[in-house]
N, C-alpha and C positions, 0 to 999 in steps of 0.2 A: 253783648247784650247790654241795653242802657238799662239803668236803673229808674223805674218807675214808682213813685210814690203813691200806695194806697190811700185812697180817702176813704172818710166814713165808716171804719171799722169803728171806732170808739168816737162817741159823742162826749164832750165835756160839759158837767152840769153842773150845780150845786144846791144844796139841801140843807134847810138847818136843821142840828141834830142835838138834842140835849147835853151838854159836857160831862155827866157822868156816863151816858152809852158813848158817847168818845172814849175816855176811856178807858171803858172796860174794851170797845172795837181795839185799840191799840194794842192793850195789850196780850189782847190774844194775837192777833195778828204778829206780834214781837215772838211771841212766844213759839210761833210757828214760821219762825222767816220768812215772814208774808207783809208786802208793801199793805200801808192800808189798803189802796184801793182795789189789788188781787182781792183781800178777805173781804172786802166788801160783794165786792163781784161774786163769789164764792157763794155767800151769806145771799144774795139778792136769788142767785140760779138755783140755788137749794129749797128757797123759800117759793119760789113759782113751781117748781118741779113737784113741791111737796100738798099745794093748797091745792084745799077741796074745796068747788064751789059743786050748785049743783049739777053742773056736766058731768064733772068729771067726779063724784064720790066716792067711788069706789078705786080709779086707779090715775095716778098723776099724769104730767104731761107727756113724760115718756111711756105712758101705758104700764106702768109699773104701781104693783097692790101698795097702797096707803094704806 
């Protein structure tokens, strides 16, 4: 079996970020033996999963009670 290279799993972007949530992002991230970019990843899916807009008020994106 050859080895085929995945595209387009992960997008590379960048973002300016205040340098004191820098960090405080590090070092929780440290804290938790977490590359920045997992805790941010992390932090980003938690923060969609969690937000209420008005669709969705009552239960987040996985259909789960907020």
């Amino acid at each position: 079996m050859k080895f085929k290279p995945k595209s387009g799993e992960k997008e590379i972007i960048s973002f300016r970020i205040p340098k004191v949530l820098l960090s405080e992002v590090d070092l929780v991230a440290n804290k938790n033996s977490l590359s920045r970019n997992e805790f941010m990843i992390q932090c980003l899916e938690y923060a969609l999963d969690n937000i209420e807009t008005e669709e969705n008020s009552t239960t987040g994106k996985n259909g789960q009670e907020t």
